[in-house]
Backbone as a chain_set.jsonl record, in Angstrom:
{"seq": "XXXXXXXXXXXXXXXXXXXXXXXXXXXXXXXXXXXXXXXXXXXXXXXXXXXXXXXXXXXXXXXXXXXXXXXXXXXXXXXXXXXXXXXXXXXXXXXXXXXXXXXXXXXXXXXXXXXXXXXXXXXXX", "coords": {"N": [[22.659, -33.028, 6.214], [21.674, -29.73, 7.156], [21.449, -27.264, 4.6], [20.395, -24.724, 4.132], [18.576, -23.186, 6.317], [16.097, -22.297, 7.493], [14.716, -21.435, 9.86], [15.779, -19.354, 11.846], [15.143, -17.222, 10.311], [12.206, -16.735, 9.917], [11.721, -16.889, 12.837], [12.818, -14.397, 13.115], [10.558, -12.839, 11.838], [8.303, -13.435, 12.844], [8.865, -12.195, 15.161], [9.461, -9.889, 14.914], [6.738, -8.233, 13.894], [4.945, -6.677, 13.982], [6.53, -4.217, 13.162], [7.131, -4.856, 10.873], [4.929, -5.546, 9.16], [3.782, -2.733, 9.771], [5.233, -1.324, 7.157], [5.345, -2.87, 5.222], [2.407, -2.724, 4.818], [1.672, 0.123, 3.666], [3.659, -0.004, 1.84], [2.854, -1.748, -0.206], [0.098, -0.893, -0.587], [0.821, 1.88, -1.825], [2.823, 1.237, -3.926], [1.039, -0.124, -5.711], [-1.209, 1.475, -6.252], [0.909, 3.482, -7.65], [1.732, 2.521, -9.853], [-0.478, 1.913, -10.923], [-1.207, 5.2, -11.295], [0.747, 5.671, -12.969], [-0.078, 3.856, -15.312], [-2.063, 5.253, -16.319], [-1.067, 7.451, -16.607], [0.463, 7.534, -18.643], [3.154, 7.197, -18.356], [6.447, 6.29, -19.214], [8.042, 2.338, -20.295], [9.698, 1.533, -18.702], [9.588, 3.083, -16.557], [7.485, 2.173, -15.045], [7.242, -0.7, -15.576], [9.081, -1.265, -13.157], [7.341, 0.255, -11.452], [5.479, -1.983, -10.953], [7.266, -4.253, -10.862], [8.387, -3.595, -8.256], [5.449, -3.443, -6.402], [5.145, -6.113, -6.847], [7.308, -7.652, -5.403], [7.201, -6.55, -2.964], [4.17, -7.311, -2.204], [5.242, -10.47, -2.322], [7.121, -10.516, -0.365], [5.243, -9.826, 1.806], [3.127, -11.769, 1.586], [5.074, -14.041, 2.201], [5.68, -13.491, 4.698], [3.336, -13.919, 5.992], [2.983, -16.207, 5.584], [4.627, -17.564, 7.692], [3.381, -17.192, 9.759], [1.524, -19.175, 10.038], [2.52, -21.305, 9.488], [3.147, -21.873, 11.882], [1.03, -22.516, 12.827], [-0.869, -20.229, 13.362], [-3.881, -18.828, 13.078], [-5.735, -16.269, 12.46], [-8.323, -13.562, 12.098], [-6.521, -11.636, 11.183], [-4.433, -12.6, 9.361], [-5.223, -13.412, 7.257], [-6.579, -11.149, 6.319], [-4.766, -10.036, 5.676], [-2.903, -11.408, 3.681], [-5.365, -11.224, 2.033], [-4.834, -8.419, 1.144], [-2.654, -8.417, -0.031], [-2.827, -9.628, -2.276], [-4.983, -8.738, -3.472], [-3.576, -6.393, -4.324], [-2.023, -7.566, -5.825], [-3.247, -8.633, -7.993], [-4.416, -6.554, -8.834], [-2.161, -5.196, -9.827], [-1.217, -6.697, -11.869], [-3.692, -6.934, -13.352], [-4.079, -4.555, -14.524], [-1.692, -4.213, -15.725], [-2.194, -6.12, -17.97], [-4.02, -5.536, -18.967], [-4.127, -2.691, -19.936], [-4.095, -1.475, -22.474], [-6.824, -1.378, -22.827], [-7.548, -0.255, -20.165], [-6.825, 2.855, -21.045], [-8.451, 2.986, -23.186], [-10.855, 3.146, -22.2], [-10.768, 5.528, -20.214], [-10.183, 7.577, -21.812], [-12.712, 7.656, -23.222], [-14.049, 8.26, -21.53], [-13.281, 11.014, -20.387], [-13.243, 12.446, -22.5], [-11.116, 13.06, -24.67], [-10.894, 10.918, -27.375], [-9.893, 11.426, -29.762], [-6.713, 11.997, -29.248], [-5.21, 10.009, -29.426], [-4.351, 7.941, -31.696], [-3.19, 5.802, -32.101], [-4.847, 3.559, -30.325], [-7.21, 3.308, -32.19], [-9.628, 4.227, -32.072], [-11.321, 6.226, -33.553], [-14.384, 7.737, -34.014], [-16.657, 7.05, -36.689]], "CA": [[23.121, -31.719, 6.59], [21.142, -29.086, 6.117], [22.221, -25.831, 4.209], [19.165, -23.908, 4.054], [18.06, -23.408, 8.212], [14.82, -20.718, 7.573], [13.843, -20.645, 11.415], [15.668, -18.034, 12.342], [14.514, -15.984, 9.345], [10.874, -17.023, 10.673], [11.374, -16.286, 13.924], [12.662, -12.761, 13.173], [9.984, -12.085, 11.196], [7.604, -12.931, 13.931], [9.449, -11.094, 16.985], [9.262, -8.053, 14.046], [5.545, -8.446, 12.911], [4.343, -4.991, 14.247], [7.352, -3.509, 12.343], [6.616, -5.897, 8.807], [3.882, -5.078, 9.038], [3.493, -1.326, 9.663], [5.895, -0.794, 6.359], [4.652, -3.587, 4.081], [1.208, -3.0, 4.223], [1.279, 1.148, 3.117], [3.866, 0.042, 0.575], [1.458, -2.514, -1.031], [-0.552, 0.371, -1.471], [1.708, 2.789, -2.276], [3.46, 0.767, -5.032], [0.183, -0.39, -6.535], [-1.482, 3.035, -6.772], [1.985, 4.4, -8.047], [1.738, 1.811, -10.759], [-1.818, 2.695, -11.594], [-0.913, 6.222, -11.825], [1.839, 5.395, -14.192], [-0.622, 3.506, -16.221], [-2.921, 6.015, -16.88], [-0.608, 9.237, -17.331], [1.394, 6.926, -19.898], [4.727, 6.775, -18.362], [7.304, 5.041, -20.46], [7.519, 1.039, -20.096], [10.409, 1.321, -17.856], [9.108, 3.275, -14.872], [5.81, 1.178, -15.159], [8.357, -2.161, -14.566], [9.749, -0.626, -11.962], [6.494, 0.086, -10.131], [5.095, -2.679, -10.99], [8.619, -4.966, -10.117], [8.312, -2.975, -6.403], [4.601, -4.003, -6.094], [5.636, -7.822, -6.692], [8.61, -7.911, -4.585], [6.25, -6.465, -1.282], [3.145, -7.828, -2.31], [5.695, -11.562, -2.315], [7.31, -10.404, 0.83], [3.657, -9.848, 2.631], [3.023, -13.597, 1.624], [6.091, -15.05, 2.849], [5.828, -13.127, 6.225], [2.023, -14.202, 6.722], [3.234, -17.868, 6.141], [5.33, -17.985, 8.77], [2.888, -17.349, 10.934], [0.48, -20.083, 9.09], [3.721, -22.299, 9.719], [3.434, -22.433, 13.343], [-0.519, -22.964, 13.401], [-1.489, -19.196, 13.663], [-4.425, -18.71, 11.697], [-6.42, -15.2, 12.378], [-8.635, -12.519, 10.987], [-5.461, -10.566, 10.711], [-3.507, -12.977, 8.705], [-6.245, -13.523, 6.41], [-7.052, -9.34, 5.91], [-3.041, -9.146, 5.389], [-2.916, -12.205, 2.679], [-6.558, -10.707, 0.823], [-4.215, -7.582, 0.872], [-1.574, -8.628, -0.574], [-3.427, -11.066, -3.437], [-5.781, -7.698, -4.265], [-2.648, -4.933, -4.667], [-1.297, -8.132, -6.985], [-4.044, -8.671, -8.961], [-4.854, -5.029, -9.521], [-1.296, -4.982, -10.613], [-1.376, -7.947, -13.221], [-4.685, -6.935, -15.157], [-3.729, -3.509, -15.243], [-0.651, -4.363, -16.967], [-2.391, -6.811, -19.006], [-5.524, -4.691, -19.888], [-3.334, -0.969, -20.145], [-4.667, -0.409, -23.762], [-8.657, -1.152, -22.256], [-8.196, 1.13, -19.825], [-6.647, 4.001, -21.403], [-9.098, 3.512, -23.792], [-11.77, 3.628, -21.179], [-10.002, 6.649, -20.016], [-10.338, 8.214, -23.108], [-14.003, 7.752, -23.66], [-14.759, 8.972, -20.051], [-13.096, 12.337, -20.485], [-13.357, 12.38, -24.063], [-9.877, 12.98, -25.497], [-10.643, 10.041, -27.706], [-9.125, 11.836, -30.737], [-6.19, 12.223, -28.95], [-4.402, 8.965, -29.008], [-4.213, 7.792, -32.645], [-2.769, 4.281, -31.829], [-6.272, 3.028, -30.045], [-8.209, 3.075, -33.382], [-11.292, 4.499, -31.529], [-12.054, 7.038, -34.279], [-15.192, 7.762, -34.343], [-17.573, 7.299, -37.573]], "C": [[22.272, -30.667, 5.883], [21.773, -27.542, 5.967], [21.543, -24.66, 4.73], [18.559, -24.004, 5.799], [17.39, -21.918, 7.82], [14.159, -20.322, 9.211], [14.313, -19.812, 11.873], [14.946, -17.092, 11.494], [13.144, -15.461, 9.956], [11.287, -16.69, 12.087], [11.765, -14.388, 14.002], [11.769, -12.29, 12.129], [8.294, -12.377, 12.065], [7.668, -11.954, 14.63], [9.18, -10.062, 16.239], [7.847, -7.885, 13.454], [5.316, -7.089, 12.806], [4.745, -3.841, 12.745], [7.2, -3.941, 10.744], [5.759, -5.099, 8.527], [3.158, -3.515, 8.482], [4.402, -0.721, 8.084], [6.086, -1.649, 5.504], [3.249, -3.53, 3.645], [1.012, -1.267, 3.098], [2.537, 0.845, 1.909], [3.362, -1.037, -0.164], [0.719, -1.219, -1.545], [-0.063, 1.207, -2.21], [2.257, 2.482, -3.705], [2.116, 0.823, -6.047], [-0.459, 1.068, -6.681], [-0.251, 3.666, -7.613], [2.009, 3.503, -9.441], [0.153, 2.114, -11.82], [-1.655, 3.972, -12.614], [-0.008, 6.331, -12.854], [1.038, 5.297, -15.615], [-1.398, 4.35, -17.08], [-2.027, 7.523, -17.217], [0.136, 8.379, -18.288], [2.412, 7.133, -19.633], [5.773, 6.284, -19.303], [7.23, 4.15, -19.316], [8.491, 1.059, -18.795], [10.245, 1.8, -16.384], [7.792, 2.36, -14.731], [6.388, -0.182, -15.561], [8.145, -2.031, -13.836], [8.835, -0.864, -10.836], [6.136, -0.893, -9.703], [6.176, -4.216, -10.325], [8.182, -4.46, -8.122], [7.072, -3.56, -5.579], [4.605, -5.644, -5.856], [5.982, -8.407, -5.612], [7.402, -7.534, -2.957], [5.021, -7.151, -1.072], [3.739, -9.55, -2.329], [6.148, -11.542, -0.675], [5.86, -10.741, 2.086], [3.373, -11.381, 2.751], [3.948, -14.259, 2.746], [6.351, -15.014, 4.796], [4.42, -13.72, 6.629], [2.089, -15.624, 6.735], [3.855, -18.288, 7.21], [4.826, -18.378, 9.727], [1.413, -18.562, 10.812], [1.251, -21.333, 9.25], [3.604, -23.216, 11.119], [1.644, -22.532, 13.794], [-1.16, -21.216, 13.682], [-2.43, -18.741, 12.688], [-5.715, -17.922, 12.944], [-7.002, -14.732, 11.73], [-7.698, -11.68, 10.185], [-4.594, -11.267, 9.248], [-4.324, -13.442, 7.511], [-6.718, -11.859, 5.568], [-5.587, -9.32, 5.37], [-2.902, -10.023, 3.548], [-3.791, -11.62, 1.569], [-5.521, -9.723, 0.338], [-3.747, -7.34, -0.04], [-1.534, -9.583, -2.1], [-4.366, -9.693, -4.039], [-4.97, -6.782, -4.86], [-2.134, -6.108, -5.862], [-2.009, -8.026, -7.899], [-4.601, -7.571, -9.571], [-3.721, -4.849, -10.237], [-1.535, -5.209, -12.092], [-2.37, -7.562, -13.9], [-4.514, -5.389, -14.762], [-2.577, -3.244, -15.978], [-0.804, -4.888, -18.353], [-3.171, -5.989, -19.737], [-5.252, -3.19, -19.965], [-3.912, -0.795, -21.567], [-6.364, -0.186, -23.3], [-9.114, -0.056, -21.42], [-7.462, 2.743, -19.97], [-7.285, 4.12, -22.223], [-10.584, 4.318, -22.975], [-11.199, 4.998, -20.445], [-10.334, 7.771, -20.445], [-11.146, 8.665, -23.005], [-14.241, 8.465, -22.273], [-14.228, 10.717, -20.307], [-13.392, 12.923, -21.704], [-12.558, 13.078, -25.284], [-9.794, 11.894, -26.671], [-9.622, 10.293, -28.798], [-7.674, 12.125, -30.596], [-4.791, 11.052, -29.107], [-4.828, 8.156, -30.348], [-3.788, 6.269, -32.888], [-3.836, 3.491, -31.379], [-7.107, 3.009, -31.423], [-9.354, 3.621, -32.12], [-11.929, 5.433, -32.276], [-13.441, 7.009, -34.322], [-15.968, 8.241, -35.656], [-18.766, 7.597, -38.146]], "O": [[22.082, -30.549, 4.672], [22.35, -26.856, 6.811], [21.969, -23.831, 5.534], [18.157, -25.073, 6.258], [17.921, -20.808, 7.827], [13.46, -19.387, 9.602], [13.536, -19.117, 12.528], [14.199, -16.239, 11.972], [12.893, -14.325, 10.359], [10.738, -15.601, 12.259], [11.231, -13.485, 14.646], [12.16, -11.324, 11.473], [7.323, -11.64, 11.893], [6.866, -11.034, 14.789], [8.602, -9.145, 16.823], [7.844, -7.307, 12.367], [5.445, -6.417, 11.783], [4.112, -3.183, 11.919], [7.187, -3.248, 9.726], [5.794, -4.117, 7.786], [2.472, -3.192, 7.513], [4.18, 0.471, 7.873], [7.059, -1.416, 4.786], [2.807, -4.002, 2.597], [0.407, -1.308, 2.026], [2.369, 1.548, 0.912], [3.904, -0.892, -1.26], [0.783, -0.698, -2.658], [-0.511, 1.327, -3.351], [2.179, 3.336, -4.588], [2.063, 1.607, -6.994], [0.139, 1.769, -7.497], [-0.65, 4.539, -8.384], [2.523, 4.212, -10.306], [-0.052, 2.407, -12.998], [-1.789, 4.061, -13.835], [-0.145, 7.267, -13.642], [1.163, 6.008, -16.612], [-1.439, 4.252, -18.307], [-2.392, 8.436, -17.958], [0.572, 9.25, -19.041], [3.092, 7.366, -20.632], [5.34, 5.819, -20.357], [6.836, 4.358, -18.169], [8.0, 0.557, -17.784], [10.592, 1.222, -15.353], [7.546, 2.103, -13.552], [5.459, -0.845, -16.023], [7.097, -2.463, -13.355], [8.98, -1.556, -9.828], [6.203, -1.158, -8.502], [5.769, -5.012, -9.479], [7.794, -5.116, -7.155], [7.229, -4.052, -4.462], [4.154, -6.241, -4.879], [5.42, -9.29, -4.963], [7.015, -8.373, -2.144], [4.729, -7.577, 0.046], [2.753, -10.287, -2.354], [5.681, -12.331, 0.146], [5.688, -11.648, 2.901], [3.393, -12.046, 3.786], [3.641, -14.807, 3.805], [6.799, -15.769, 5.66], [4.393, -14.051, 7.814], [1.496, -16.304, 7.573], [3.616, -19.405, 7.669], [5.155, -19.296, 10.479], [0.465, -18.564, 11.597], [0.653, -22.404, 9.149], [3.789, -24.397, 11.412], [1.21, -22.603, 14.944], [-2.152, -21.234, 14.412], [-2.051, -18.308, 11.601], [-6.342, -18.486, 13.841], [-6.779, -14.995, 10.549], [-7.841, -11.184, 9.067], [-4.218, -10.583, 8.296], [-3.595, -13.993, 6.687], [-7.096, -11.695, 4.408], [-5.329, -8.443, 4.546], [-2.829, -9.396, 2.491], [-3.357, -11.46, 0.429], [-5.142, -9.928, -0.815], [-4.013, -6.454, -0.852], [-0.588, -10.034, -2.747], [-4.415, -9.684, -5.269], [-5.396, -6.247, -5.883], [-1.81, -5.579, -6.925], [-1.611, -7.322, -8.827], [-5.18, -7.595, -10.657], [-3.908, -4.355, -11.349], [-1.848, -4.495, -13.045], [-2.259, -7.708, -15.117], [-5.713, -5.111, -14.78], [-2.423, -2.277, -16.724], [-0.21, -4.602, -19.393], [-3.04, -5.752, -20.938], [-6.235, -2.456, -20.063], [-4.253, 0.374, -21.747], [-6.994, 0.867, -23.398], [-10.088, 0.695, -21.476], [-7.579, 3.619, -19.113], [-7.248, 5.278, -22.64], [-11.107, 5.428, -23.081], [-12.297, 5.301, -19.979], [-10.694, 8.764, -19.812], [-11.16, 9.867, -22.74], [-14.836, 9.536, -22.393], [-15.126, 11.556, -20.382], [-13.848, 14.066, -21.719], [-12.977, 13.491, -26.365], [-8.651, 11.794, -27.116], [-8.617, 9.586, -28.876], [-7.136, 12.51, -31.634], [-3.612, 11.34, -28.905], [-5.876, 7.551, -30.121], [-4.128, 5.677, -33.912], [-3.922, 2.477, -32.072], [-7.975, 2.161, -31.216], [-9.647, 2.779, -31.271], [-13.082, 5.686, -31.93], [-13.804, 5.941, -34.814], [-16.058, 9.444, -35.901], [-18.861, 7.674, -39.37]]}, "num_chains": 1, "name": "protein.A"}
């Protein structure tokens, strides 16, 4: 017996691709830029979760909807451009969370506030 029955899920997330689609791919972007921007004006940690949580969650969604169609043998340019998508807005996430002191130091040095931010050690001697 089974509990778990995912084909309807999968099939309404075919019959709806257009619609997935059109309002998963600009919030992929959306999130990940909004997470960026976080990073670099120095948000506190909790909205810069948040974005970063939101980016996950659509950038996981995007996946799960392009398998479906990877499920039933559909294998396109499209579903391949949607997947890169959705694997680039992640990974821009993840090392800008990881590497947030590198590039606010890089940040720094580019405008040249370095003196500004006392926690980086970048004093110059």
């Amino acid at each position: 017996m089974n509990l778990l029955i995912f084909e309807p899920i999968f099939e309404f997330s075919r019959q709806n691709c257009v619609s997935i689609c059109a309002f998963l791919v600009p919030a992929n972007l959306i999130t990940t830029l909004l997470t960026l921007i976080l990073l670099f004006t120095q948000y506190s940690r909790i909205k810069i979760r948040l974005a970063t949580t939101l980016s996950f969650i659509f950038a996981f969604t995007l996946f799960l909807h392009v398998s479906t169609w990877f499920i039933i043998g559909v294998v396109t340019p499209v579903t391949f451009i949607l997947l890169g998508l959705g694997a680039t807005c992640l990974a821009i996430v993840i090392l800008a969370n990881i590497y947030r002191h590198k590039l606010l130091e890089s940040k720094l040095s580019a405008v040249g506030g370095v003196r500004e931010l006392p926690l980086l050690h970048l004093q110059k001697k």
